[in-house]
N, C-alpha and C positions, 0 to 999 in steps of 0.2 A: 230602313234605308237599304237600296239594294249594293252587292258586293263593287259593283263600278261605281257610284256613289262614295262608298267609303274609300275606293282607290283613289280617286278623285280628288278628294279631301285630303289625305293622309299626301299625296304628290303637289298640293299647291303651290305654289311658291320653290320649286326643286328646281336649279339651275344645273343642267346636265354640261357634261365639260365639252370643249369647242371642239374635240374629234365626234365625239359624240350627235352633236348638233347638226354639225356639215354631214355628217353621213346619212343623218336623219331627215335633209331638206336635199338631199340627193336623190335621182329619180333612182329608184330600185331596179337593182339587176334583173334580166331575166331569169327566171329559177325554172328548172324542168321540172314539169308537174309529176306529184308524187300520186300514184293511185291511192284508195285507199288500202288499208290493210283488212286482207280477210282474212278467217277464221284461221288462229293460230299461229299470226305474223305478228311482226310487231314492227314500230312504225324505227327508220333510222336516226342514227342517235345526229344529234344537231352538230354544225361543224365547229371544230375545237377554233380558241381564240377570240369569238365571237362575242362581244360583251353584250351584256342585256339592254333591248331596246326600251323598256319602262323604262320610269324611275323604284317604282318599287322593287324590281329586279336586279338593279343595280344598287339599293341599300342591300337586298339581300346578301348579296355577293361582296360589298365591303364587310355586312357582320361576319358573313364566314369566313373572310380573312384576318377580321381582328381574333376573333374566336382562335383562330390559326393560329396565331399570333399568344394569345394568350396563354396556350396549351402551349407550348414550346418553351415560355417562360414559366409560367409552372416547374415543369421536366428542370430548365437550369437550375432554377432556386432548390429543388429537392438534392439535386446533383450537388448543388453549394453547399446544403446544410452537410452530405452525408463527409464532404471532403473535409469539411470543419471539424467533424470528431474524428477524424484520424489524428492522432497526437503528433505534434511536432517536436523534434531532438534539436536543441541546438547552444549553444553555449553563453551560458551567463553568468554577470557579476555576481558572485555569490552575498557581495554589498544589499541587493535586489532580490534576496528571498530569504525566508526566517523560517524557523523551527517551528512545527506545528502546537498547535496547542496539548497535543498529547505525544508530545515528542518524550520518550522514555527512558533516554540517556542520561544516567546520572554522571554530575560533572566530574566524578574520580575516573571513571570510562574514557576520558581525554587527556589524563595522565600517564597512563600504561603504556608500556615496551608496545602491545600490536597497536596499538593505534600510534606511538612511532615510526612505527616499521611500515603504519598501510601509508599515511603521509609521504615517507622518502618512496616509497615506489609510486605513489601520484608525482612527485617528484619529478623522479629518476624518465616517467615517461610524458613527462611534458602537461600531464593533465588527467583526469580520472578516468580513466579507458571503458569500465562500466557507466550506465548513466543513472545518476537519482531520479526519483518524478516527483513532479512539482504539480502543486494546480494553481489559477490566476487568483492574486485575494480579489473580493468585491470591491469594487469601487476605488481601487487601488491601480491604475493603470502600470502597467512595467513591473509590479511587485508581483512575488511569489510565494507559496507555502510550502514545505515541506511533506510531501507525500511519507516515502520512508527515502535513506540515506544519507542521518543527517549524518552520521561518522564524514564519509566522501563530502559531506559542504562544508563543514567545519574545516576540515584538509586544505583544499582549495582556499577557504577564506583564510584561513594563518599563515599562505603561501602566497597570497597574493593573487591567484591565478584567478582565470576564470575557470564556473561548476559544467560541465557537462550535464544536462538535465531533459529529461523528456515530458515535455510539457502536456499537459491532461487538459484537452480540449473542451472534453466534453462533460456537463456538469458530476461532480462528485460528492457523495454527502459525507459525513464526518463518520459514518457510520463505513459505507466502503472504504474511505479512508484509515482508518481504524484496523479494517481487515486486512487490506493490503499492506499495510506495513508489520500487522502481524506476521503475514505469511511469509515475509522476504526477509525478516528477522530470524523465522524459526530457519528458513531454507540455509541463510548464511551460519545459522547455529553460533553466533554472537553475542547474544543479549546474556547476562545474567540472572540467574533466580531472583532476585530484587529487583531487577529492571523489569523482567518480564511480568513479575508480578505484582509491581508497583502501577505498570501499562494498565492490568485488566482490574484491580482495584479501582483503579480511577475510571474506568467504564462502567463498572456495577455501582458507584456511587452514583454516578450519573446518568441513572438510569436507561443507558443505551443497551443493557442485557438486563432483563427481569431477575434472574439467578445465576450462579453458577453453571447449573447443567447447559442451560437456553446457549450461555457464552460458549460452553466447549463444544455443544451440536454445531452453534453459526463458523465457530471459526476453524472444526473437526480436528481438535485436539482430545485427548482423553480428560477425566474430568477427574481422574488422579493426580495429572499436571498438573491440571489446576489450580486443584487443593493444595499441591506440593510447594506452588512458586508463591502461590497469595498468603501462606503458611508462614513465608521469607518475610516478606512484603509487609503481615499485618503484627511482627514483631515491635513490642514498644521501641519510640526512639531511642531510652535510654538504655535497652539490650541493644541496639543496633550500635551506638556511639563505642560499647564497649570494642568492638572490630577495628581493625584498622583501615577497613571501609567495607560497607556493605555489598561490594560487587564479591567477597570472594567465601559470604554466608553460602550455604546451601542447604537441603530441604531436610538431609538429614540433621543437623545441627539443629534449623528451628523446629523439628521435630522435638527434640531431648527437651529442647529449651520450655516448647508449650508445654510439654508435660510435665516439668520441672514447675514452671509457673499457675499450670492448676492445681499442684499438687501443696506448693508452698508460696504466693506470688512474693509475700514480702518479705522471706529471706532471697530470694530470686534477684528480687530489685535493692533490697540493701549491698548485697555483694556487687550486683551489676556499678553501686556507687563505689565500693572501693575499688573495681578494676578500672572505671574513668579517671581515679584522682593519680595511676600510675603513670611514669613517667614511659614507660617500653610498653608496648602493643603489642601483646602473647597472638599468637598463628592461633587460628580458626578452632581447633581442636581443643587449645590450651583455654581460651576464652570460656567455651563449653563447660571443660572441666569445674575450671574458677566456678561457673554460677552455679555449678550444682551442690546440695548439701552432699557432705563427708560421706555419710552413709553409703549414699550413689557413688560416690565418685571411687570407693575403696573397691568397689566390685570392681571395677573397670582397672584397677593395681595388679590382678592378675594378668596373666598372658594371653592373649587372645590368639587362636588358632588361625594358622592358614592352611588351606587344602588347594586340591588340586583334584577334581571331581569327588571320589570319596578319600583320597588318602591324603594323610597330614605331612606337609612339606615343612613347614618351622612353625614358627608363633612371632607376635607382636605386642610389643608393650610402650603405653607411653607417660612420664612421670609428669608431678603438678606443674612442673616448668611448661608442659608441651610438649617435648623430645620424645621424638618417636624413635624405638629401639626395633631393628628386623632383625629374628636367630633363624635362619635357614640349616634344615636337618642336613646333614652329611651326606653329599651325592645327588642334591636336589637342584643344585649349578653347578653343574658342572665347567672346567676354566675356559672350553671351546662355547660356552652357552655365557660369559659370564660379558663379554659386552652388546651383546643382543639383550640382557636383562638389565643390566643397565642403561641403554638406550630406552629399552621401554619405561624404564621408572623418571628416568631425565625430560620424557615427553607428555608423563602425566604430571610431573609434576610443575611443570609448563605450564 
């Protein structure tokens, strides 16, 4: 079939529009004859405005405006997606978002004097001036998760108020999740060795890190931490109940303690039962002492040295009560140095 044939065919039945028509059963204008073009001309471009006299010409010229058309919506939709992962901040009922599932806060952590004190300064300024992040749950419309901050939503929520929150648009897996509240945890340097090490237990159970090392490459902590705060963490509950809460254990204590307990576990854990049946909660140290056998613990009835790079400023001692005793050498505080050392001792021991 030849190509005017097929044009032929493909145009049957084409209803051209009525400017079209009338132009087309109009006698043609005169046109000034164009010579041909010779060698190395080229012929002039056709007059602009001028729709195409076929019909095939003129489908041509509607697909390249849908075409048109379709590139430019394209262009918006990608422009829509990218605006949609820019996260949005804006305030919500703290009614409408929950703690994540690895939320790491133990509930004595909402007891304490600073979480007091960050509550009345949410307070005092009308609302949490930092924002938490939050991501959308599935198939939960209006509901939210807790990225990290849960301290600041709790606040808000036993306040009544609304959370200031920056909403995570763009999807998040449990695993970023994970890291990112690590890393705003260590930055605000808040979490406890229990807490912190209660968090990466329950990751390495759950197999979201292979090992130890893999968790402190991904999250670029040292793998000393590590061992220091999962050391807290992987303490039996019945050495941890001896405390008068697990937020104020630290890595040196369940240090003593593992080694106390590989070296004897069941005198370890029979005394750890007679320090639970006491009615008074000995201080961190004193606990220590309690569960260690006499033998240990008599070494530790001497005085222990304090220095000050190599010279010795006094010594320290502390009896089976707990009571810590401090003898500083003569000359070693002076009375112009003596509330600068007291301030500093009132702030650790904070």
């Amino acid at each position: 079939m030849s190509t005017r044939s097929k044009l032929l065919q493909m145009t049957e039945g084409l209803e051209l529009p009525p400017a079209v028509q009338s132009r087309s059963t109009a006698r043609p204008a005169a046109t000034p004859s164009v010579p041909p073009a010779g060698p190395g001309q080229t012929l002039p471009p056709a007059a602009p405005g001028l729709m195409p006299r076929t019909g095939p010409g003129q489908m041509l010229e509607v697909r390249t405006k849908i075409l048109g058309l379709e590139g430019e919506l394209a262009s918006a939709n990608d422009r829509l997606r990218e605006l949609e992962k820019i996260p949005q901040t804006r305030k919500l009922d703290p009614n409408d978002v929950v703690p994540t599932g690895w939320a790491n806060r133990h509930p004595d952590a909402f007891k304490r004097a600073d979480f007091e004190r960050l509550k009345s300064d949410i307070a005092l300024s009308g609302g949490n001036v930092q924002a938490i992040s939050v991501r959308p749950l599935v198939g939960q419309p209006g509901k939210f998760e807790i990225v990290f901050g849960h301290r600041r939503h709790r606040a808000c929520l036993e306040l009544g108020i609304p959370v200031l929150a920056t909403i995570e648009t763009a999807p998040i897996t449990d695993l970023e999740l994970f890291a990112a509240m690590d890393r705003e945890n260590r930055e605000r340097a808040d979490l406890s060795p229990f807490e912190q090490g209660t968090m990466y237990r329950r990751a390495l159970d759950a197999g979201m890190y292979q090992s130890n090392r893999r968790l402190a490459e991904a999250l670029g902590v040292s793998h000393t931490w590590v061992a220091n705060v999962l050391a807290v963490a992987d303490l039996p509950p019945s050495i941890l109940e001896c405390f008068r809460t697990p937020l104020e254990i630290q890595h040196r204590h369940a240090k003593i303690i593992a080694a106390e307990l590989d070296r004897d576990r069941k005198g370890v854990l029979r005394r750890a039962d007679k320090l639970r049946q006491q009615a008074v909660r000995l201080t961190p140290g004193a606990v220590v002492q309690a569960l260690q056998a006499a033998d240990a613990v008599s070494a530790k009835d001497e005085p222990q040295p304090i220095t000050v790079g190599a010279k010795r400023v006094g010594s320290w001692t502390r009896d089976r009560a707990g009571r810590l005793t401090i003898q500083l050498e003569a000359g070693a505080a002076p009375d112009d140095r003596m509330e600068v050392i007291l301030s500093a001792l009132a702030k650790v021991l904070e």
